[in-house]
DRENTOR-14163 format. One line per 3 residues: their letters; for each residue z, x, y of N, C-alpha, C. Coordinates in nm, 3 decimals, m for minus. Atoms other than C-alpha are relative to their C-alpha. Layout:
% residues N
A = Z X Y Z X Y Z X Y; ... .
***
This chain:
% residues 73
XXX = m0.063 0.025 m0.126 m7.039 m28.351 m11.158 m0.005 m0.150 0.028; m0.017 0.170 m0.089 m6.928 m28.684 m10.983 0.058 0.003 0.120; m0.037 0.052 m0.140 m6.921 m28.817 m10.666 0.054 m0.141 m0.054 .
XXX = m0.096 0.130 m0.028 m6.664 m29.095 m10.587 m0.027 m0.004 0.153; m0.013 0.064 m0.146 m6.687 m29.278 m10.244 0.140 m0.014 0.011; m0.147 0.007 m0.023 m6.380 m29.275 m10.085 0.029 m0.123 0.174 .
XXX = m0.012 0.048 m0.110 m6.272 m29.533 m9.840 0.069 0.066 0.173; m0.095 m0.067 m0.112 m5.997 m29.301 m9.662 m0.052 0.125 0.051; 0.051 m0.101 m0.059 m6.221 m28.999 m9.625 m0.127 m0.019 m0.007 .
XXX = 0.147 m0.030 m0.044 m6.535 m28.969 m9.443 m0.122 0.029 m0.097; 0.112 0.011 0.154 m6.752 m28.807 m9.714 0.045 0.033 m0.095; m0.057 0.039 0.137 m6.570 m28.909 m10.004 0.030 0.119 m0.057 .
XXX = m0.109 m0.110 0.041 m6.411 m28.686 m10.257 m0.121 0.042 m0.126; 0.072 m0.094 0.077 m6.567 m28.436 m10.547 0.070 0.031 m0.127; m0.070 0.034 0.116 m6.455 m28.481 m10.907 m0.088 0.073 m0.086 .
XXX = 0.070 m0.020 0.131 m6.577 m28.235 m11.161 0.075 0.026 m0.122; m0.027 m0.046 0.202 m6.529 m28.273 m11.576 m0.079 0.074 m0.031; m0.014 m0.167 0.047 m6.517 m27.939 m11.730 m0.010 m0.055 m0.146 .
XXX = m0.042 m0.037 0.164 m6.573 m27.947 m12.153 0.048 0.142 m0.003; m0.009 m0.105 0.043 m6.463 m27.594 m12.147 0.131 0.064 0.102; m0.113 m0.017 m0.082 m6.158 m27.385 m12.010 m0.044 0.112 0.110 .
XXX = 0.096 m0.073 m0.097 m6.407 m27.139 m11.880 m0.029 m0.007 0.146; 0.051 m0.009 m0.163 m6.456 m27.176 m11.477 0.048 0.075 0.086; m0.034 m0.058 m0.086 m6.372 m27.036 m11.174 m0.075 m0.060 0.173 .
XXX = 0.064 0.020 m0.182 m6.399 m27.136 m10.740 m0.010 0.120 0.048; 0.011 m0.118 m0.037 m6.492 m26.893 m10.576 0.092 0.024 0.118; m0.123 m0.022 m0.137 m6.285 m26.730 m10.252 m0.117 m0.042 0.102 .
XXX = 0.093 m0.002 m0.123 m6.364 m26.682 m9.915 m0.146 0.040 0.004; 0.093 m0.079 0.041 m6.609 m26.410 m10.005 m0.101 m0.048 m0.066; 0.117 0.067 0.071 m6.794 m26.622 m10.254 0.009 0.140 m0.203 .
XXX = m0.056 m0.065 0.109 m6.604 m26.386 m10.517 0.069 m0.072 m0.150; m0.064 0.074 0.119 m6.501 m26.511 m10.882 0.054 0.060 m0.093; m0.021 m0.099 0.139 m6.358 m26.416 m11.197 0.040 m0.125 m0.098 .
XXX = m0.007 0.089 0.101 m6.364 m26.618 m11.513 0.069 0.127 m0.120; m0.138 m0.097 0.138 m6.045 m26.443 m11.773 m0.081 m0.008 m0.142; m0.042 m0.007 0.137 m6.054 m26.397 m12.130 m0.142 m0.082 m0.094 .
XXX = 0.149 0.050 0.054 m6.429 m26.523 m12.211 m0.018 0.068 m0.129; 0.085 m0.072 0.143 m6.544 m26.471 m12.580 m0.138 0.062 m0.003; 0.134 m0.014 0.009 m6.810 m26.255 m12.632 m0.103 m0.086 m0.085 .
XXX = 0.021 0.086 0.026 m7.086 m26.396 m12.649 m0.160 m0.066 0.089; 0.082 0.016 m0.114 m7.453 m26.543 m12.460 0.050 m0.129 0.022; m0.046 0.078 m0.008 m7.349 m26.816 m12.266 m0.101 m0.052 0.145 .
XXX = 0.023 0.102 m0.073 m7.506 m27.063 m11.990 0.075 0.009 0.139; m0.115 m0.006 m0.103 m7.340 m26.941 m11.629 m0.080 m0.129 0.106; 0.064 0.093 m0.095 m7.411 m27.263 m11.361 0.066 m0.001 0.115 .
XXX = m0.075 m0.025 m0.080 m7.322 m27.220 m11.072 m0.062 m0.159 0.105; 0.063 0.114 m0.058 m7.377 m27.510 m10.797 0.118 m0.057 0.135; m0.035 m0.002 m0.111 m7.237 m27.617 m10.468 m0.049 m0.154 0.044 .
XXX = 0.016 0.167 m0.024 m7.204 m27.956 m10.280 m0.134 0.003 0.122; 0.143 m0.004 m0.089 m7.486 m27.850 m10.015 m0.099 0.067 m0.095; 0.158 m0.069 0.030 m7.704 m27.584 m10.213 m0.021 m0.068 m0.143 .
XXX = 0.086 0.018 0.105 m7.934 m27.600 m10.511 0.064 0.048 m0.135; m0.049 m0.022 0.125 m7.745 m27.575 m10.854 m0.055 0.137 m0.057; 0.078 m0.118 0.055 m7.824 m27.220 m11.021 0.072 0.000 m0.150 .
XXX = m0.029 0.007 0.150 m7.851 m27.196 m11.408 m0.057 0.153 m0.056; 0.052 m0.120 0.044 m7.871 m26.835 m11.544 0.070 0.079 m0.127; m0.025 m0.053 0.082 m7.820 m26.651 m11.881 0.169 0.113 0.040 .
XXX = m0.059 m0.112 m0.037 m7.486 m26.430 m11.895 0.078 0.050 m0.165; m0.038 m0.043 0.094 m7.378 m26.203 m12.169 0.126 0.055 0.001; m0.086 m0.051 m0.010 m7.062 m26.124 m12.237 0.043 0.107 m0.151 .
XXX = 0.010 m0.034 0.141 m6.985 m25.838 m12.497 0.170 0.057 m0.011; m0.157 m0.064 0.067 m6.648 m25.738 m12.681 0.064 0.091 0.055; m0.049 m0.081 m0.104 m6.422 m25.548 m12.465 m0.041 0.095 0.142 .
XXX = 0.123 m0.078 m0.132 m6.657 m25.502 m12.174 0.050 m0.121 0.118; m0.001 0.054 m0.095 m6.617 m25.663 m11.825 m0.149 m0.046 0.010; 0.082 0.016 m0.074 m6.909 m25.845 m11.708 m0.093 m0.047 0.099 .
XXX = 0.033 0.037 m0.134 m7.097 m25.876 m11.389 m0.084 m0.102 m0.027; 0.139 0.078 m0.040 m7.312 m26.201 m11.287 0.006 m0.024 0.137; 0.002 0.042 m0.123 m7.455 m26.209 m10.946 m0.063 m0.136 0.014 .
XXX = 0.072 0.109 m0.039 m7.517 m26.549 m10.827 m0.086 m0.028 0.130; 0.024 0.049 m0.104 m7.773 m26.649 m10.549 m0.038 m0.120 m0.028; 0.034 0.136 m0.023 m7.764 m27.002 m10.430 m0.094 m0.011 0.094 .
X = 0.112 0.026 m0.161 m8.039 m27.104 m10.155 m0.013 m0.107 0.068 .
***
């Protein structure tokens, strides 16, 4: 993640580089969905401009949907 200062807005603007095509924002709800993921164990991070970054294991297996709940605090 990067922060840029911004002269024209108050508290500046929010710039994140992605290596991967993998992500997803969440909605209103705090709902997501990340498409077409290879199975696979993978590194889910989740993280927010007020809360505490969350880093947690998620498995994804070969024609399976699957769930990760995130709590931030």
């Amino acid at each position: 993640m990067y922060t840029q200062l911004c002269r024209v807005h108050r508290d500046g603007g929010l710039l994140v580089l992605l290596d991967t095509p993998y992500f997803a924002v969440t909605d209103k709800a705090g709902k997501y969905e990340i498409k077409d993921v290879p199975a696979g164990k993978y590194a889910l991070v989740a993280w927010s401009e007020k809360l505490k970054s969350v880093k947690q294991e998620a498995t994804v297996e070969a024609g399976k949907a699957a769930t990760v709940d995130v709590t931030m605090k």
